[in-house]
N, C-alpha and C positions, 0 to 999 in steps of 0.2 A: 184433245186434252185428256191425260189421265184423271180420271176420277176419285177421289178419296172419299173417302166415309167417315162423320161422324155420330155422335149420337148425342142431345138435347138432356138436359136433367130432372126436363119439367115433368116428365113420365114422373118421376116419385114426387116430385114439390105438389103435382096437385091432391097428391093425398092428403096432405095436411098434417093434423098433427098424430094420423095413422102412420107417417112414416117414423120413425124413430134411429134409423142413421144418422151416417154423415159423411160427408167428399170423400175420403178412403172407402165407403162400402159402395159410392157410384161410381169410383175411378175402378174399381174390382170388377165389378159386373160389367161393367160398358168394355174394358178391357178384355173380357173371357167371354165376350159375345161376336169379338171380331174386328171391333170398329179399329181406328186408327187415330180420331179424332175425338175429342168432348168439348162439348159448348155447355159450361155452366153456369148459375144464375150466383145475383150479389144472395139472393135468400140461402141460398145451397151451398155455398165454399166453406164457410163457418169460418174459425179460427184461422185458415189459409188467408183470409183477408189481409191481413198484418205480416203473413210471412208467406209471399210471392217466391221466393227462391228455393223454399220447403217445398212447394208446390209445382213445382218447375223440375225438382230431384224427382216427387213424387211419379207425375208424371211420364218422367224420363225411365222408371223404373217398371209403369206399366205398359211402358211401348205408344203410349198417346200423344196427341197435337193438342195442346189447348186452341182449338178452332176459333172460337169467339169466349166471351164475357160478357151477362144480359143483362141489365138493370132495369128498374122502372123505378117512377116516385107517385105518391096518391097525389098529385096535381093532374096525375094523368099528360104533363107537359102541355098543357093549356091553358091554366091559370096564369097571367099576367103577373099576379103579386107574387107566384112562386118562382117566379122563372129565377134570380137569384139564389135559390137555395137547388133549385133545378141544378144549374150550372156549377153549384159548388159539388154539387153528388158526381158531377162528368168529371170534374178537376180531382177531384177524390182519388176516383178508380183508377182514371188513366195511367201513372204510372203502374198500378198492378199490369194493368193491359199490359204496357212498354216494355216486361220484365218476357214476356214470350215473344219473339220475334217472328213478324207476319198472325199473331191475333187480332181482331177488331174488337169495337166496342160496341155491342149492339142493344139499341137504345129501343125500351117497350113504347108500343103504339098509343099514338094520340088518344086520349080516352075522356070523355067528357064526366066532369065529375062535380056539375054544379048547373044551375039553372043559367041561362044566358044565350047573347048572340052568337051563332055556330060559324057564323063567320068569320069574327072575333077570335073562337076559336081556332080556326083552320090558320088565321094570323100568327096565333099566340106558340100554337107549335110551329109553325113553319121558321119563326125566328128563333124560336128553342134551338129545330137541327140546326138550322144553318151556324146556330152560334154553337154548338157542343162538336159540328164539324171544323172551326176554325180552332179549336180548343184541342182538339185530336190531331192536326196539323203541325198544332208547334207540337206537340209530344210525342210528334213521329208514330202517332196509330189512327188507323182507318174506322172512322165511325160511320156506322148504319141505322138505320132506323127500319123497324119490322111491326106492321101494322097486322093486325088480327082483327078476328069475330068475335070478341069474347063481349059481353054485356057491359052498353057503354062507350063502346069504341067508335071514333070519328071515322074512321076509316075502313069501309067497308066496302061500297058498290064501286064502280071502273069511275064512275066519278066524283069518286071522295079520294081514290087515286091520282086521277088527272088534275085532280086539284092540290093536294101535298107536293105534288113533283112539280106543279109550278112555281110555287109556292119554296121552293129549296134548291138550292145550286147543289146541281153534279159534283162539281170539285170538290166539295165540302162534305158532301154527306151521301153515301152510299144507300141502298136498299137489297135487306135480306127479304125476297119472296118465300112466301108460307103456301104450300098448295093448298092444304084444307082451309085457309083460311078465305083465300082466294076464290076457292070454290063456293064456300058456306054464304060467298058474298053475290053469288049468283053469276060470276063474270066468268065471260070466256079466257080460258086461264091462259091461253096458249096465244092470244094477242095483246093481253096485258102484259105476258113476258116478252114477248117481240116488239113491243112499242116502248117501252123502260127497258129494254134489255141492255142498252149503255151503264144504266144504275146499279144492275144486278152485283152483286159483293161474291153474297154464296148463296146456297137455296137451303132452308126449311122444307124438307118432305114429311109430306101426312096425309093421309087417307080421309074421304066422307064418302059415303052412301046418299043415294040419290034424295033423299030427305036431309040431308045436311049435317045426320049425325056420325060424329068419329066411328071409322071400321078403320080395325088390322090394317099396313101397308098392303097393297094388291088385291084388299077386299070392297072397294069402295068405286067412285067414278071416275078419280084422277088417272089419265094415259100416262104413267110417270116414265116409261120408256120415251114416250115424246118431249116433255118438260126436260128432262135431263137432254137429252140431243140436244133442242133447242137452247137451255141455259150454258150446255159446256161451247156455245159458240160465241157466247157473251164476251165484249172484248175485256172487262175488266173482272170477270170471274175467276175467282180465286182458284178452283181444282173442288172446293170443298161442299159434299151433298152432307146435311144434316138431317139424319132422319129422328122425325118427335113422336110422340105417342101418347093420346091422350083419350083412347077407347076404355069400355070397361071392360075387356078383354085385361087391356094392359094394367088398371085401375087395380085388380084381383092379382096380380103377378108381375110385377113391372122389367122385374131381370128378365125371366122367360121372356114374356113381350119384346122385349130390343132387341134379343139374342133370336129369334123367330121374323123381326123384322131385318135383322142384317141380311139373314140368308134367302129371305125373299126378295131383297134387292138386288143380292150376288146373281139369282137365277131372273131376274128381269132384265140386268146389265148385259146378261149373258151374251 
């Protein structure tokens, strides 16, 4: 399978309120670093929120794939009482999604955001996906869900994994794997993708170092030569690597950063 390249937007989103842009200055840069794809966040699109077909010209203009579209809500999708407004947030977007043909919806990681049973919990999302994927179904777009290490999250070790995936029907709800995240969770990255590899959508690429914190693409402990072989075998994988960046390399320079990490992958692909 040919490989395509995207590039993630959260490199600038985790700056905060140091970044001072907006979607035209990351469709600029992502575009004049190589990629061919951008996966952006509901925080990061701004005003393209309301005009999907602006955004679609825009795109078309910088040579890009709108790859995916990331959301998350502070229920963290665990909160039972939120799951209603959870599911109005999926009904929301989805048509923006529906407006790029072959984007998915990809939905932020289970994240624990209240005292309570973790089991409970592991319920509370597992019926979230399952219902935001029958929701993506009638509206003709492919929803995933992408679990991380960030502080908080349900979903972390190989079996906080094992447990979501049973917990969620294949048909319904796809999975973006995250390598750093993956890694950061202590799991052997290269059997957790081979054991879910049915689930795989597209891949999240990113670096750690053997202490688990963010380095540079190719500076850290992920074999992303391996991960990528193995994932473009995946039978439901889309063609699409998304590389993210969330080092203080990148933190200090975020264009540089992507534009540095494209051609690190061009010569790992090699």
């Amino acid at each position: 399978m040919t490989i395509k390249v995207g590039c993630q937007t959260f490199t600038w989103e985790m700056l905060g309120p140091q970044w001072t842009g907006d979607a035209d200055d990351l469709v600029d840069a992502i575009a004049a670093a190589g990629y061919g794809g951008i996966e952006i966040t509901d925080t990061m699109i701004g005003d393209y929120a309301e005009r999907p077909a602006d955004f679609a010209a825009r795109l078309k203009d910088a040579g890009l794939t709108l790859v995916a579209f990331a959301c998350g809500a502070p229920s963290g999708f665990t909160e039972p009482a939120a799951r209603a407004d959870d599911l109005a947030l999926v009904e929301y977007w989805l048509p923006f999604v529906a407006a790029f043909p072959g984007a998915l919806l990809s939905l932020g990681s289970a994240t624990i955001v209240s005292e309570g049973d973790r089991a409970a919990k592991f319920d509370a999302a597992g019926s979230f996906y399952n219902a935001a994927g029958e929701l993506g179904r009638g509206a003709g777009v492919q929803v995933a869900f992408h679990p991380s290490s960030h502080h908080g999250t349900l979903l972390s070790s190989r079996a906080d994994y094992d447990r979501i995936m049973a917990l969620t029907d294949p048909d319904l709800i796809g999975w973006v794997p995250d390598t750093g995240h993956i890694l950061r969770g202590k799991q052997d990255i290269l059997d957790t993708l081979a054991t879910y590899q049915d689930r795989i959508r597209y891949l999240h690429l990113k670096d750690v170092d053997a202490a688990g914190d963010w380095a540079m693409l190719g500076a850290g402990a992920c074999d992303t030569r391996a991960v990528v072989d193995l994932v473009a075998t995946a039978p439901n994988f889309n063609g699409w690597v998304v590389v993210e960046e969330e080092s203080e390399t990148a933190a200090a320079d975020p264009a540089a950063a992507v534009a540095r990490n494209y051609l690190t992958l061009q010569q790992i692909l090699a």
